[in-house]
C-alpha positions in Angstrom: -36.0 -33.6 -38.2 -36.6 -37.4 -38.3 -33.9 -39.2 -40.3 -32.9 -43.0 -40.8 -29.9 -44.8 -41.8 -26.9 -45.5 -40.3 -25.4 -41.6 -40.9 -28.6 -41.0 -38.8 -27.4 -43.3 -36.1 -23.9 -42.1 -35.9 -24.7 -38.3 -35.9 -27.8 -38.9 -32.9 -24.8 -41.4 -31.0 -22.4 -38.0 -31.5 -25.1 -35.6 -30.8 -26.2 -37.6 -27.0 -22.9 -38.5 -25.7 -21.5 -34.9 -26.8 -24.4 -33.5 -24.8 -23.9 -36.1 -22.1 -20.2 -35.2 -21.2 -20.9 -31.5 -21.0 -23.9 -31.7 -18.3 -22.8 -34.5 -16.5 -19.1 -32.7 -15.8 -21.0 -29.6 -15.2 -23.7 -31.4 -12.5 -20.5 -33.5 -11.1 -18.6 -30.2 -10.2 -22.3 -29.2 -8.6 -21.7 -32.6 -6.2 -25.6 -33.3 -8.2 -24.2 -36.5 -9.9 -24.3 -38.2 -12.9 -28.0 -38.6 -12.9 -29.2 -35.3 -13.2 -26.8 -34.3 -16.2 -28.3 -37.1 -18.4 -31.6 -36.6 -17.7 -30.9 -32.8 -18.0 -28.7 -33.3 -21.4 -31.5 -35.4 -22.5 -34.1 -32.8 -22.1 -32.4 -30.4 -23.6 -31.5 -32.4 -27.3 -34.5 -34.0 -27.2 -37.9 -33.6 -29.6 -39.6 -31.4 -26.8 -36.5 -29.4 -26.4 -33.9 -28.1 -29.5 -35.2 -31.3 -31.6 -31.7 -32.2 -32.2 -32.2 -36.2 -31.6 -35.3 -37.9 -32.6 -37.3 -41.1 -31.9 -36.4 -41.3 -28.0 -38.9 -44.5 -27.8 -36.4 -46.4 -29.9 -33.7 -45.5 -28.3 -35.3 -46.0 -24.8 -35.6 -49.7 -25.9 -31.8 -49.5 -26.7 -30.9 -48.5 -23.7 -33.3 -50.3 -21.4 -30.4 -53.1 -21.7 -28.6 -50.9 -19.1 -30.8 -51.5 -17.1 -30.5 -55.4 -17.4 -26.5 -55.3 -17.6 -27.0 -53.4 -13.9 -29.3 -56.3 -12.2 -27.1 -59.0 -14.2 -23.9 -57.5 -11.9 -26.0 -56.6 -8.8 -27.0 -60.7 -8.9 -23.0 -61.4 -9.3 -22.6 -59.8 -6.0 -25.4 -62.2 -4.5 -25.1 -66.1 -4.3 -27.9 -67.6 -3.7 -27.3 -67.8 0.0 -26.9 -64.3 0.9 -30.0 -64.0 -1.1 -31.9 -66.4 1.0 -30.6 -64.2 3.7 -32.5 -61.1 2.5 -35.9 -62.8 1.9 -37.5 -61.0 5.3 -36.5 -57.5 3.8 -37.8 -58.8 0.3 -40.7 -60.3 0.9 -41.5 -57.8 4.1 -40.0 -54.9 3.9 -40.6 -54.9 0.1 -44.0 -56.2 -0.2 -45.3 -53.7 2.3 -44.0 -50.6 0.3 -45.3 -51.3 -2.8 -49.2 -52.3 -0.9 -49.1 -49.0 0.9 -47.3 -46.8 -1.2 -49.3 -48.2 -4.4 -52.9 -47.9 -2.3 -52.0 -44.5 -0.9 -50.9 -43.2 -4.4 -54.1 -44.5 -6.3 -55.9 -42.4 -3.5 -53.8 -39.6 -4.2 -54.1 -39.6 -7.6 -58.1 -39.8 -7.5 -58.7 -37.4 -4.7 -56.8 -34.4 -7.1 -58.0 -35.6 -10.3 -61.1 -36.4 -12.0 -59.8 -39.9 -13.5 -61.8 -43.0 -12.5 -60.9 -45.1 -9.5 -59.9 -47.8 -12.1 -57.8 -45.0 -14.2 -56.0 -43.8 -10.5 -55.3 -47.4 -9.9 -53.5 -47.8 -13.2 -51.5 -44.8 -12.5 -51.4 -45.0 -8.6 -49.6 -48.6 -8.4 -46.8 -47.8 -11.0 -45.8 -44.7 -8.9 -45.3 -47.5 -5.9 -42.0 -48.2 -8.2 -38.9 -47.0 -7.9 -35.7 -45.9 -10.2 -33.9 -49.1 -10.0 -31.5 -47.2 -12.9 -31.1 -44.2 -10.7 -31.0 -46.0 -7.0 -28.4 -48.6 -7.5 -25.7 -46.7 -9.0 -25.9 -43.8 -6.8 -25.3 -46.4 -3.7 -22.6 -47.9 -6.1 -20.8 -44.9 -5.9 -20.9 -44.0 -2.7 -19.8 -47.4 -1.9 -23.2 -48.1 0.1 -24.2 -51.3 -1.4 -23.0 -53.6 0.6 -24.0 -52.5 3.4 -26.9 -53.1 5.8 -28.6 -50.0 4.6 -27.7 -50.5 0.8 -28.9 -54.6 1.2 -32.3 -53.2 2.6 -32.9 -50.8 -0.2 -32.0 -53.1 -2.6 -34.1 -55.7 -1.6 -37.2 -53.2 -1.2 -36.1 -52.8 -5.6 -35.7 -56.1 -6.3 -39.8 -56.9 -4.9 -40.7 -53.8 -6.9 -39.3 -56.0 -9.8 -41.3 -58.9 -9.1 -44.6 -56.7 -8.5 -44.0 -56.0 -12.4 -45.8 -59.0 -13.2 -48.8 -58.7 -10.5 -49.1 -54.8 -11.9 -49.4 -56.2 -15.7 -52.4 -58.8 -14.3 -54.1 -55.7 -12.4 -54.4 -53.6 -15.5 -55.1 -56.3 -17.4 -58.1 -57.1 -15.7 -59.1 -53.6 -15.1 -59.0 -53.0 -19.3 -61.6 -51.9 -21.5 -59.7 -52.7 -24.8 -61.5 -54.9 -27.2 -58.9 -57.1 -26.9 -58.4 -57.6 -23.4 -59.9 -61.2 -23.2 -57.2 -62.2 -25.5 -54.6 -61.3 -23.0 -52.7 -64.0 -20.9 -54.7 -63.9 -17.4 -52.6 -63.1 -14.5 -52.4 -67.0 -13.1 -50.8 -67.7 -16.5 -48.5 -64.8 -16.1 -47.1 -66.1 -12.6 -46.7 -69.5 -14.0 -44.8 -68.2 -16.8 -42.5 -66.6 -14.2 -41.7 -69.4 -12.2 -41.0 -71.7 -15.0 -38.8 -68.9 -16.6 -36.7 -68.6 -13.3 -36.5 -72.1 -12.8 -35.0 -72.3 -16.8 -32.7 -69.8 -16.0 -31.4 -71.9 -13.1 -30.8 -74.7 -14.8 -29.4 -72.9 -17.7 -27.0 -71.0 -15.6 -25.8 -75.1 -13.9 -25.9 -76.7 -17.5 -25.2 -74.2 -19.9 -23.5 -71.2 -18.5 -21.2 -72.6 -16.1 -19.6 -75.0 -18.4 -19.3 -72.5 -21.2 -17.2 -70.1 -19.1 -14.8 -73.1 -17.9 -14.8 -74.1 -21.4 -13.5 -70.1 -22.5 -11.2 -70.0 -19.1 -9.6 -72.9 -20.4 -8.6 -70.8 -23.7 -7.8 -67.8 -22.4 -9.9 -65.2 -24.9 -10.6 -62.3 -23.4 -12.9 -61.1 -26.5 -14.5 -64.3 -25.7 -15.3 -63.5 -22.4 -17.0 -60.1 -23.1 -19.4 -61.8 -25.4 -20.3 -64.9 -23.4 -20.8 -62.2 -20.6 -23.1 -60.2 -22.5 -24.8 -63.4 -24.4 -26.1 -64.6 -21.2 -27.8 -61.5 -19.9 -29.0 -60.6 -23.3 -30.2 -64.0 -23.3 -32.1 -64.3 -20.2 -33.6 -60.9 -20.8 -34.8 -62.1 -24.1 -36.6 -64.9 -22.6 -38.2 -62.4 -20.0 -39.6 -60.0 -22.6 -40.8 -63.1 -24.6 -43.2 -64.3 -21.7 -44.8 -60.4 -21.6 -42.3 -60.0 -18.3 -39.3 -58.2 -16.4 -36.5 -58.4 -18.3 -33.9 -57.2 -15.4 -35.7 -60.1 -13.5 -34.3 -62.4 -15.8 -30.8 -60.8 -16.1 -30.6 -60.8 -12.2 -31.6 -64.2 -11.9 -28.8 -65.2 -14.3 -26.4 -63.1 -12.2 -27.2 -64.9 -9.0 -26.7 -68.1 -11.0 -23.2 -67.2 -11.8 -22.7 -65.5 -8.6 -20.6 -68.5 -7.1 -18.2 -68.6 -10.4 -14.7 -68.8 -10.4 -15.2 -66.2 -13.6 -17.1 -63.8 -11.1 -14.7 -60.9 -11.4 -13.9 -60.7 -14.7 -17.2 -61.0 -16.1 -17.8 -58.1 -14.1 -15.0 -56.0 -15.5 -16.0 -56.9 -19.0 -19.8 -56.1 -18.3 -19.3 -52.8 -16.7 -18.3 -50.7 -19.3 -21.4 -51.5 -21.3 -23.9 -51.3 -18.2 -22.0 -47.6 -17.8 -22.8 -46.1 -21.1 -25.9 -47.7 -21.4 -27.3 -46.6 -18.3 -26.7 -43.4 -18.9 -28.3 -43.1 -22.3 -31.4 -44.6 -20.7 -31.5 -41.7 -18.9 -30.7 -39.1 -21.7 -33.5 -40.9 -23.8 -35.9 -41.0 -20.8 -35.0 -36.8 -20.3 -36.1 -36.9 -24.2 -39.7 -38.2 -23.4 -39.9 -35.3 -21.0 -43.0 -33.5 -22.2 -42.0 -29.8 -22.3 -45.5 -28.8 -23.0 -47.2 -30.9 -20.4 -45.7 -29.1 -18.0 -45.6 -25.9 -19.5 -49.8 -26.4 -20.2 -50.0 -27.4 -16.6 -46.8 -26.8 -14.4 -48.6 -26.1 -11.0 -50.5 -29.2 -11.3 -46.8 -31.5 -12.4 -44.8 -29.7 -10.0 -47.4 -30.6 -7.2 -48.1 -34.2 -8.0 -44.2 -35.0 -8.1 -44.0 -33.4 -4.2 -46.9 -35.2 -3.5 -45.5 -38.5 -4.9 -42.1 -37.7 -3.5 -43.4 -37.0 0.1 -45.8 -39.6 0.6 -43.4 -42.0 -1.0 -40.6 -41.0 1.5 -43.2 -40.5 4.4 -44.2 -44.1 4.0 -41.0 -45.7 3.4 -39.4 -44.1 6.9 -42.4 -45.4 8.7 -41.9 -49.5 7.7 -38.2 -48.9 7.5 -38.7 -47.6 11.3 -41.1 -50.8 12.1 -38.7 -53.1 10.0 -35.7 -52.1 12.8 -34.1 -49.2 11.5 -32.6 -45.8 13.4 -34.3 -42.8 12.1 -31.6 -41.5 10.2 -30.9 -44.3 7.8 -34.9 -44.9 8.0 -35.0 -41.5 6.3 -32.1 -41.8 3.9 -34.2 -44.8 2.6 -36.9 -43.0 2.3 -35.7 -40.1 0.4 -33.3 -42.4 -2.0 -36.6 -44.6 -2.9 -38.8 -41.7 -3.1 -38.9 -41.2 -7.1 -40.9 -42.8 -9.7 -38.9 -45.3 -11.8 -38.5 -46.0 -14.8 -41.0 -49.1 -14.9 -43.7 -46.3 -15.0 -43.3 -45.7 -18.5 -44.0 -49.0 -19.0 -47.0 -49.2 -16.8 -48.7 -46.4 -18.1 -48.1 -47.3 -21.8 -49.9 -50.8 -20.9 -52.5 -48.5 -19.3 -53.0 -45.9 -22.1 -53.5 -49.7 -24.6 -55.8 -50.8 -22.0 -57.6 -47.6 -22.5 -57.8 -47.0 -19.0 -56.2 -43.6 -19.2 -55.9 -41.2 -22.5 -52.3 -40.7 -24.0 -52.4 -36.9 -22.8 -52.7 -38.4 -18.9 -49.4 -40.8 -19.5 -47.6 -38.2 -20.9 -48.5 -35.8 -18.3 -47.6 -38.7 -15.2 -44.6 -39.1 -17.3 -43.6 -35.8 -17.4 -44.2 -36.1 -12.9 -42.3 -39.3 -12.6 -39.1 -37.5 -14.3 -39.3 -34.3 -12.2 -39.2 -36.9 -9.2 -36.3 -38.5 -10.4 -34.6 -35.1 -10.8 -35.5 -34.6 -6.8 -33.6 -37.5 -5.6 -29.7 -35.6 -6.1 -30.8 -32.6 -4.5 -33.0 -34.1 -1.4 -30.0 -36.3 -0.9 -27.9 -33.5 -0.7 -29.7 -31.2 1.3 -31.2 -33.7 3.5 -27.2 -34.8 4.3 -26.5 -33.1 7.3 -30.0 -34.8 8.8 -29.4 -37.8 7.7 -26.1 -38.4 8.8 -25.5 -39.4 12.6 -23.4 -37.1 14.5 -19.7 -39.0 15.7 -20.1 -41.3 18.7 -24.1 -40.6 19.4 -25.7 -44.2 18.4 -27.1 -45.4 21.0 -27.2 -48.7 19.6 -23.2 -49.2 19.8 -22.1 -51.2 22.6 -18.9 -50.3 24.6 -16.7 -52.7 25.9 -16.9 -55.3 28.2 -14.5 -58.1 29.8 -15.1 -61.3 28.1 -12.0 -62.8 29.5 -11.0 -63.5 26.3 -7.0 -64.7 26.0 -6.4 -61.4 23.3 -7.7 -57.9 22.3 -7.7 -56.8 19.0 -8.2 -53.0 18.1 -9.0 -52.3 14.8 -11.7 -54.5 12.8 -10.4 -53.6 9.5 -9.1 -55.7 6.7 -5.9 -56.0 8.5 -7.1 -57.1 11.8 -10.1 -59.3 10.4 -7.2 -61.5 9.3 -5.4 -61.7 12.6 -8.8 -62.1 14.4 -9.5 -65.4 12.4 -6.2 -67.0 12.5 -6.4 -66.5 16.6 -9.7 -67.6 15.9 -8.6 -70.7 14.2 -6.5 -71.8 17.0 -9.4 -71.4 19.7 -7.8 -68.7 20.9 -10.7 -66.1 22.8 -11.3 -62.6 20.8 -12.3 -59.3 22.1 -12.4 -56.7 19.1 -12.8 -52.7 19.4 -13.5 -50.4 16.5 -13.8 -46.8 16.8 -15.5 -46.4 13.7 -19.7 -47.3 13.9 -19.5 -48.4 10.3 -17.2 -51.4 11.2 -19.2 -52.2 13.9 -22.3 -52.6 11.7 -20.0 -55.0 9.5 -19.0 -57.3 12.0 -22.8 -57.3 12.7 -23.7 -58.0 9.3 -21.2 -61.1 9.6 -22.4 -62.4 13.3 -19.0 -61.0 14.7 -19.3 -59.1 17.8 -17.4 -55.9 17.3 -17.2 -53.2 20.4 -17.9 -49.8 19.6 -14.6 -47.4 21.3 -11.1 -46.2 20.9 -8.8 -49.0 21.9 -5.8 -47.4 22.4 -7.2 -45.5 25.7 -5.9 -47.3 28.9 -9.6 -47.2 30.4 -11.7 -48.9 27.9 -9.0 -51.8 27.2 -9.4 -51.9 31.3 -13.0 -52.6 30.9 -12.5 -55.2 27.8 -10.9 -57.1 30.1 -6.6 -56.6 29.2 -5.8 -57.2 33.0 -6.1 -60.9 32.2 -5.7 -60.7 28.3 -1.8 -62.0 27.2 -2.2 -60.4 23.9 -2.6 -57.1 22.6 -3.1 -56.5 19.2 -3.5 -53.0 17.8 -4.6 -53.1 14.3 -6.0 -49.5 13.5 -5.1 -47.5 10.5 -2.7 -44.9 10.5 0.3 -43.8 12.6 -1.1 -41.8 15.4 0.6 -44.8 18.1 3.5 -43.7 19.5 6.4 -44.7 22.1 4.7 -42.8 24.7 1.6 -44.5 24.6 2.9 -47.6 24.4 4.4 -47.4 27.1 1.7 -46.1 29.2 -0.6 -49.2 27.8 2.6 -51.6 28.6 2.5 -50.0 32.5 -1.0 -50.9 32.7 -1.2 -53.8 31.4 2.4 -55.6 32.3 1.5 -59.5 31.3 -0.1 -58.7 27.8 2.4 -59.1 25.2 2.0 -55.8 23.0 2.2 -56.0 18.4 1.6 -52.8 16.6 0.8 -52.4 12.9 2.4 -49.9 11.8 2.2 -47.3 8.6 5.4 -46.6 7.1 9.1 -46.8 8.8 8.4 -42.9 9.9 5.9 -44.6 12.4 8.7 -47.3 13.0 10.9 -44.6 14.4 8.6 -43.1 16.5 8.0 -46.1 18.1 11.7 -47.4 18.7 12.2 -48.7 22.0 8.6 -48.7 23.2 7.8 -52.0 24.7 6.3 -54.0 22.1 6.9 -57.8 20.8 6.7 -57.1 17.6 5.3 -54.5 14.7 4.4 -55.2 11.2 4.6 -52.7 8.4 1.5 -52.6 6.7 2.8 -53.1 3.4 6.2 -54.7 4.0 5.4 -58.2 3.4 3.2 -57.9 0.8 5.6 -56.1 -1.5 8.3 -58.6 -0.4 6.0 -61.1 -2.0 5.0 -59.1 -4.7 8.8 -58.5 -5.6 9.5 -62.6 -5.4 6.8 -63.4 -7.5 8.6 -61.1 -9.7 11.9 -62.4 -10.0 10.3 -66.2 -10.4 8.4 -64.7 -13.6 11.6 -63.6 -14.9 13.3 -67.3 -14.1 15.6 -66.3 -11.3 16.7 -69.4 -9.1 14.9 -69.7 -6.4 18.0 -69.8 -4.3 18.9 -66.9 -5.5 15.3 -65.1 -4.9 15.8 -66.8 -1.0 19.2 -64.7 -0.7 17.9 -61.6 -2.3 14.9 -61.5 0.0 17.7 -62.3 3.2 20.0 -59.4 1.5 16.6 -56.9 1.1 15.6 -57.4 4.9 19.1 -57.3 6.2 20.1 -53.5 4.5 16.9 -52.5 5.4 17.3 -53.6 9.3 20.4 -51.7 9.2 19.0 -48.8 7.7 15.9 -48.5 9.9 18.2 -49.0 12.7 20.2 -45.5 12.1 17.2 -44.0 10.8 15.8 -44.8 14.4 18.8 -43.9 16.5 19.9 -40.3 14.9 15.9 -39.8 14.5 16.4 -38.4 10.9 15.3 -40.3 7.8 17.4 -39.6 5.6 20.6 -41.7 7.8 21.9 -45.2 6.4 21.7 -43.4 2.9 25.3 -45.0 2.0 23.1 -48.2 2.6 20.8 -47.3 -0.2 21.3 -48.5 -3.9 19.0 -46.4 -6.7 16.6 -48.6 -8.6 18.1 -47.3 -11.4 22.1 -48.2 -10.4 21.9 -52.1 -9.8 24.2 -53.4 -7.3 27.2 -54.6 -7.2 27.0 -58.6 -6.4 27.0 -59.0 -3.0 26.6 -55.4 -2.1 23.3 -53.7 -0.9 20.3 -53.8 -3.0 17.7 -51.4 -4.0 15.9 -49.6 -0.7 13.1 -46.8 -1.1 14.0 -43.8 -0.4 11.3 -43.4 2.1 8.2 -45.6 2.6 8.7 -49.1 2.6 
């Protein structure tokens, strides 16, 4: 069914992402993710399935620039010194999973076969690797990433990367090829990385930098895509030129730019490509899936990828245990790195030229490392309910404590991480308290100390110290603060002046007449300044923006005033002017009817 041309092209393109949309809305609905359905869609239109798209090495190579858009944004999201930051979980962490995981593999792989120690080596040490593809984007998307967890699993990927280049020296010098001697020796091979990184870096301060200031200063948007994609199709190519990782290079040129004034929109412009492309990575590598491997031998492929999968996972929780890590996330890291990646394929094809291992044996470890990629979704899933702590057992989370600090602020958020830094600023003494864990391990990851409770209970603000404090600052999301427990915290605690972030003016009601120095509406000045930055891009005076801002805060003063005294939302209405009926000059201006 092999065809060529560009009506080739367009009907395979039409054929995968037609294929593509079906299974991966069906596996989404499942709550599998995207994964599954392209490696599954891939499988199924593939040569080994209804031979509907052809040549999946080509389009492997195609798509392997998915992979390299994905580090190029992952390094955007890491200046250099937050990289510096993760070297212990790089060069620790990392470096010990793929030694043990690698050795114990190779073992593995030799105790159930009859392949050579040097053939079980060559196949052993790529299984150490893996999905980078499949890792990264599922901790994308459920916003894990950043996090302490999602920085540690990262890190243990990004070493896997580097070991790409020890890995090619290993087989190398393990080869029976005629050629072999021919071959760069591994020395050479570590030279040729550092010099490549260190090009990069100063391609990314001479080169790259000024060419985006020089594009910012036109304003091209097209521009922008295709500077963004030059410069990791770039440093990629100069990777694969020197025999090495090419998402090493497009990460390295990510970092470079990661301090950028152009950060965010080369990221919005690279992202769409790094989506689709990703995903037809994984259709094509679902499309190298040997059907009849497995079908010739599925009790032997079905048990390697469990035996891969559990020692991989097995070994990960232990060093994420001795590397400082609760049980729990120890084993979610475990079980999210416990596949085979993608960097297999390459490994075994270097193997198979080496003639360490016969093409039947690649295409059989092949055919395991894609069944353990299709674990990950489903041991994610079902391993959820193990994984995830119950509410309020960490033992790690320290209450409160009195600091005899001057203020207390509840609620560690993005709305009371601004008012902690602008006491801050002024040398006035923080205590904070979080009742959610999560923003406790934030605060951590940032060297602020957050304490782990509910601050709106009378006892635990007792023991933070609010007796002495003269400001109380509640900060939590939500409207669940009312005038009754305001005023039982105000009883309590009769010197500390009291401010309340509030939700919406329904909240605003509820707490009329507590005793409280002041209360900000969440969204209130922010859509005040929103709606002046407005009226200046329309070129009205800014006198006249002054009194329509007075005019705004006035009706609505009076509004919220009746609202709160008859205790019904809709009163003050004759206040209100539609935004669609402009008032009369001098007369009320436009106030939502609820909200605001």
């Amino acid at each position: 069914m092999e065809a060529h041309g560009p009506g080739s092209l367009l009907r395979d393109g039409f054929v995968m992402l037609g294929a593509a949309l079906v299974l991966v809305l069906v596996f989404r609905r499942l709550g599998l993710g995207a994964t599954l359905g392209y490696l599954i869609s891939g499988v199924i239109i593939g040569p080994h399935g209804l031979g509907l798209v052809g040549d999946p090495q080509a389009k492997l190579g195609i798509a392997e620039i998915g992979i390299a858009l994905l580090l190029f944004l992952v390094g955007l999201e890491l200046s250099p010194r937050r990289l510096w930051r993760l070297r212990n979980d790089i060069f620790g962490f990392g470096l010990a999973q793929v030694v043990l995981c690698g050795l114990a593999l190779a073992a593995f792989v030799y105790a159930v076969t009859p392949l050579t120690t040097e053939a079980a080596l060559a196949i052993g040490l790529p299984l150490a690797l893996s999905s980078t593809a499949q890792v990264l984007p599922m901790l994308e998307s459920a916003g894990r990433l950043r996090t302490p967890f999602g920085q540690r699993a990262f890190s243990v990927l990004l070493l896997q990367d580097l070991s790409i280049v020890p890995l090619i020296t290993i087989v190398a010098a393990m080869s029976r090829a005629p050629d072999a001697a021919s071959a760069p020796p591994g020395w050479l091979l570590a030279l040729y990385t550092v010099g490549a990184v260190i090009g990069l870096v100063l391609a990314g301060r001479f080169i790259l930098n000024p060419l985006f200031r020089l594009i910012g200063g036109l304003g091209e948007r097209e521009l922008f895509v295709a500077a963004g994609l030059f410069a990791v199709l770039a440093s990629a190519a100069v990777m694969e030129s020197l025999g090495l990782s090419t998402a090493l290079g497009a990460f390295v040129a990510g970092v470079m730019l990661a301090d950028s004034p152009y950060r965010h929109e080369l990221e919005a412009d690279v992202d769409p490509f790094r989506s689709i492309l990703l995903g037809l990575f994984f259709i094509a590598v679902g499309m190298l899936l040997d059907l009849q491997a497995i079908a010739d031998r599925p009790l032997f492929v079905i048990a390697i990828a469990a035996g891969l999968v559990a020692i991989k996972a097995a070994i990960i929780l232990g060093l994420a245990r001795r590397f400082g890590q609760e049980w729990r996330t120890a084993l979610a890291t475990g079980l999210l790195l416990s596949q085979g990646g993608e960097f297999g394929f390459v490994l075994f094809a270097q193997a198979q030229r080496a003639l360490l291992i016969a093409p039947e044996a690649a295409s059989l470890f092949g055919a395991v490392v894609t069944l353990s990629m299709a674990t990950t979704p489903f041991l994610m899933m079902l391993s959820r309910r193990f994984r995830e702590p119950p509410p309020r057992q960490r033992t790690d989370l320290e209450g409160p404590r009195n600091d005899c600090a001057n203020a207390i602020v509840v609620g560690w958020g993005r709305f009371g991480q601004t008012v902690g830094f602008m006491l801050a600023l002024q040398g006035i003494s923080v205590t904070i308290i979080d009742r959610k864990a999560s923003q406790v391990d934030v605060g951590q990851e940032f060297g602020v100390k957050v304490y782990f409770g509910d601050g709106t209970r009378v006892d635990l603000l007792r023991q933070a110290g609010a007796e002495q404090a003269q400001l109380l600052l509640f900060c939590i999301d939500g409207g669940t603060l009312d005038r009754e427990a305001m005023d039982a915290i105000a009883h309590s605690f009769p010197n500390a002046q009291m401010f309340v972030r509030a939700f919406d003016r329904r909240q605003l009601m509820r707490l009329n007449g507590a005793p409280i120095a002041g209360t900000v509406r969440e969204v209130y000045e922010s859509a005040i300044c929103m709606g002046r930055m407005a009226l200046a891009a329309v070129e009205v005076d800014g006198d006249e923006i002054d009194r329509t801002e007075a005019r705004y805060r006035d009706v609505d003063a009076k509004r919220l005033a009746a609202q709160a005294t008859a205790g019904d939302l809709h009163a003050g209405e004759e206040l209100m002017v539609r935004p669609n009926e402009p008032p009369p000059p001098g007369e009320a201006i436009p106030i939502p009817a609820e909200s605001g």
